[in-house]
C-alpha positions as CSV (number, residue, x, y, z in Angstrom):
1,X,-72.9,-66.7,-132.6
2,X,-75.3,-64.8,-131.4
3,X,-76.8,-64.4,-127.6
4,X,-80.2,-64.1,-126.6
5,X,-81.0,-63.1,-123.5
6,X,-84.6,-64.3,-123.0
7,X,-85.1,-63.4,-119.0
8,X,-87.7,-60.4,-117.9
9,X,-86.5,-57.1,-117.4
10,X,-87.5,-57.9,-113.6
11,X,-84.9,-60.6,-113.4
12,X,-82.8,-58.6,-115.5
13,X,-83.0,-55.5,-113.5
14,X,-81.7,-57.7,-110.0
15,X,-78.9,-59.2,-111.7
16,X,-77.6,-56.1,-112.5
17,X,-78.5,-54.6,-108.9
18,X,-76.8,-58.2,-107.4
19,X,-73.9,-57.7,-109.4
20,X,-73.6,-53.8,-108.2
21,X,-73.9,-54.5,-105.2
22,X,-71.3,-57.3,-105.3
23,X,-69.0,-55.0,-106.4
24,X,-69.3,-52.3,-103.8
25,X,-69.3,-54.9,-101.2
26,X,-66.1,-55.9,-102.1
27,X,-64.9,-51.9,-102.4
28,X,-65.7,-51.8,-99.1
29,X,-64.4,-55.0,-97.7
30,X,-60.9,-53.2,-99.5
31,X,-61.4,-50.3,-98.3
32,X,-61.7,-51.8,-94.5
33,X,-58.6,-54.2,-94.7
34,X,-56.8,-51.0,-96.2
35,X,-58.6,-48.9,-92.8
36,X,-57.0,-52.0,-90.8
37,X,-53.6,-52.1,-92.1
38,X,-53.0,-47.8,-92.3
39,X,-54.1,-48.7,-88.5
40,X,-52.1,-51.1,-87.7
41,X,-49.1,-49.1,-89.4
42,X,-50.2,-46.3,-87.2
43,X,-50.1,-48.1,-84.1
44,X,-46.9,-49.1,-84.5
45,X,-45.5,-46.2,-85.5
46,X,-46.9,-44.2,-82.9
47,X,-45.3,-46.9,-80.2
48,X,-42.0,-46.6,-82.1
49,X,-42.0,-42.9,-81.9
50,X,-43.2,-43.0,-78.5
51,X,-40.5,-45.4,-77.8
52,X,-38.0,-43.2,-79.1
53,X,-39.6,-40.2,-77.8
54,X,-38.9,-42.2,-74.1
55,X,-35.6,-42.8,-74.7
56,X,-34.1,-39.4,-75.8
57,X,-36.0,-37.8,-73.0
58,X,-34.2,-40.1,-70.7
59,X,-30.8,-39.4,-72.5
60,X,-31.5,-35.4,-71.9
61,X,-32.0,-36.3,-68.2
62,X,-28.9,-38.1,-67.9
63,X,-27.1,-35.6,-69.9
64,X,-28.7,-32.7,-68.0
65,X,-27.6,-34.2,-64.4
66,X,-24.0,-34.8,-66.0
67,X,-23.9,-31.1,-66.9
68,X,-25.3,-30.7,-63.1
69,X,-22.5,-32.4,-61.7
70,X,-19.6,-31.3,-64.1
71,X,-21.2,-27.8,-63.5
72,X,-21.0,-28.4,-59.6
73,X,-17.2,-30.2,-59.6
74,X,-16.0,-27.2,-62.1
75,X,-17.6,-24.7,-59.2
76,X,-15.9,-26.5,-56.5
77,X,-12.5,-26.4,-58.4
78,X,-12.7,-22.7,-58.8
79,X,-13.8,-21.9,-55.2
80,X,-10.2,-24.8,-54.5
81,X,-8.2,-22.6,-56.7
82,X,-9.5,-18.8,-55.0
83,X,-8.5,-20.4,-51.9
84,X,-5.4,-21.5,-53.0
85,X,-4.4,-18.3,-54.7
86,X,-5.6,-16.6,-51.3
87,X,-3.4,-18.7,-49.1
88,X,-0.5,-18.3,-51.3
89,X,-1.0,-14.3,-50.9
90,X,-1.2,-15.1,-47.0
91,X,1.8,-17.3,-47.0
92,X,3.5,-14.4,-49.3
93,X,2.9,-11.7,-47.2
94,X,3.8,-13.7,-43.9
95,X,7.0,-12.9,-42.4
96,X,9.3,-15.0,-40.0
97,X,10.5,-12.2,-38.0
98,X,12.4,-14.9,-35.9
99,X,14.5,-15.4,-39.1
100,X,14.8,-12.0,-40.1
101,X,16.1,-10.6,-36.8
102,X,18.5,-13.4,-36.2
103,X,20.2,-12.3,-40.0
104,X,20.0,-8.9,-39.1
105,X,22.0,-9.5,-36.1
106,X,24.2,-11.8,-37.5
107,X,25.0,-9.2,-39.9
108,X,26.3,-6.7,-37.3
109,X,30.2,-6.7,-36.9
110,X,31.3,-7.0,-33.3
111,X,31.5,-3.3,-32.7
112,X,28.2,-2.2,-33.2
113,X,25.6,-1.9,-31.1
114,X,21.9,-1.3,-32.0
115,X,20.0,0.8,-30.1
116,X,16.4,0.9,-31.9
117,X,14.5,-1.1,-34.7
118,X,11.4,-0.3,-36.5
119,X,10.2,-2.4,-38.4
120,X,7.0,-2.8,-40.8
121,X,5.8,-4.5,-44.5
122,X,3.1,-2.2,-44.6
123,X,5.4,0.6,-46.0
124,X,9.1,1.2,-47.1
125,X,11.5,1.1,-45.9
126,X,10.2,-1.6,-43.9
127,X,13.6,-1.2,-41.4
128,X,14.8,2.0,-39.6
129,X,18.1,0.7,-37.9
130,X,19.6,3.2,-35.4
131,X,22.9,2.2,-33.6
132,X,26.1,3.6,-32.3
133,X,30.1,2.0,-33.1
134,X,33.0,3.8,-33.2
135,X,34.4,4.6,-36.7
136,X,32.4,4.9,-39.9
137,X,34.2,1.6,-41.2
138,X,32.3,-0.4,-39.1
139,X,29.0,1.2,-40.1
140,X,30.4,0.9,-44.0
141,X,31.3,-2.6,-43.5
142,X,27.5,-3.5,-42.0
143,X,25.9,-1.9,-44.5
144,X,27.9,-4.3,-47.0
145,X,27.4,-7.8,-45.0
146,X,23.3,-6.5,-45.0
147,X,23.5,-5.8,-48.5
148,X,25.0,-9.4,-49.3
149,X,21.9,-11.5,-47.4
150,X,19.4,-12.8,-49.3
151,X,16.7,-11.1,-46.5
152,X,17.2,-7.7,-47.2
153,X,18.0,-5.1,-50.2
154,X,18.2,-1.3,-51.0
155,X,20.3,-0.2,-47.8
156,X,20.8,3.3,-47.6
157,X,23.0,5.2,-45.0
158,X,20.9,8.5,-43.8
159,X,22.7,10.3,-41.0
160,X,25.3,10.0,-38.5
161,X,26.9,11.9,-34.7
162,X,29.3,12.2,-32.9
163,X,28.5,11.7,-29.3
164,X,30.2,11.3,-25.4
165,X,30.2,7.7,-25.2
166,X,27.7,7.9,-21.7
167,X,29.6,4.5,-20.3
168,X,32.9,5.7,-19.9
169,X,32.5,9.7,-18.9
170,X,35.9,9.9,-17.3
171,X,37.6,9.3,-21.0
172,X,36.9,11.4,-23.9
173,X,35.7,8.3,-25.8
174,X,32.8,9.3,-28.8
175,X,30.5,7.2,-30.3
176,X,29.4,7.6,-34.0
177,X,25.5,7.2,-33.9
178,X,24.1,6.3,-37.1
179,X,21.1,5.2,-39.0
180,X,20.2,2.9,-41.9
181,X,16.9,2.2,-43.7
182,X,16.5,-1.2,-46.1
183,X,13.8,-3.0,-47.2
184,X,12.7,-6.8,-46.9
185,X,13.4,-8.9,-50.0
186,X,10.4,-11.2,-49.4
187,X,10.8,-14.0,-51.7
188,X,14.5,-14.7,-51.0
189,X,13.8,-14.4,-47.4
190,X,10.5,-17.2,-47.7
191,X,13.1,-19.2,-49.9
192,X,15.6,-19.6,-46.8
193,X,12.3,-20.3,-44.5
194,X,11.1,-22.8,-46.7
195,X,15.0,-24.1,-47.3
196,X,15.1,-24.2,-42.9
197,X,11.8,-25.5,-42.6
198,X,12.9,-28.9,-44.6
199,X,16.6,-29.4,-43.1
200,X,13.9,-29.6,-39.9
201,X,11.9,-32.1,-41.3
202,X,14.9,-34.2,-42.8
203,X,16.5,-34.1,-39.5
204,X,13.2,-35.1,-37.9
């Protein structure tokens, strides 16, 4: 079979040009509805990134004022603790002299008599004990009953005389003048303040 296309060229020519131009019409109308659906796409995906964006900078911020306050409790919990440790040093270095003297002189037999005291923390020994009695036993057996309290340690005997005894002169009485240095044994002696302090409490 065998076609015969009997039209002019003219009309030839502007079907060809209509059908062109059909065809890159519909390119285009592609090409747009592709254009609007990329843009579309785009539009979303920028508002879920944007979305996202919002959300994590929020979650910084909370995190960030967390770290804030974690960073400000964690401050105040070491400015507690210096204060603590600073009181503790206080409370360490505090002594109840009240206690102290009244085991020092309850640690004096009967016979002797004290006639001066020095008595520092600053520097050892923190007790110069001068006194008078009259025989070296007595001095021997204070030296022990100091030794066995839990207020003081390292009592040494440094010197000791013979002396008129001033309150009888018309007997030939002597005294035996003597001295002893200890130290304070701190911790034992807060442990029986803190031990007195509660049988207070209890029987308050």
């Amino acid at each position: 079979m065998i076609n015969i296309n009997l039209l002019p060229p003219e009309l030839k020519y502007q079907r060809i040009v209509a059908k062109r131009n059909a065809s890159l019409m519909t390119v285009c109308i592609v090409i747009i509805f592709i254009a609007i659906i990329i843009g579309v796409i785009s539009k979303s995906l920028q508002s879920t990134v944007e979305t996202y964006l919002s959300s994590t900078k929020n979650n910084i911020q909370k995190n960030s004022e967390s770290l804030d306050r974690y960073q400000d409790l964690q401050n105040l919990a070491v400015f507690i603790n210096d204060r603590w440790q600073t009181t503790q040093g206080i409370e360490k270095k505090h002594v109840y002299w009240s206690q102290v003297l009244q085991e020092l002189s309850n640690s004096a037999p009967s016979d002797v008599q004290f006639e001066s005291l020095v008595a520092t923390t600053e520097k050892t020994p923190n007790f110069v004990l001068q006194g008078n009695t009259t025989t070296e036993r007595e001095i021997i057996k204070f030296k022990e009953k100091l030794e066995a309290t839990s207020f003081f340690k390292n009592v040494s005997f440094k010197s000791s005389s013979l002396s008129p005894d001033e309150t009888t002169p018309d007997t030939k009485v002597n005294k035996l003048k003597f001295t002893l240095e200890f130290d304070l044994e701190q911790n034992k002696a807060e442990g029986s303040v803190s031990g007195i302090k509660n049988n207070q409490k209890k029987s308050q």
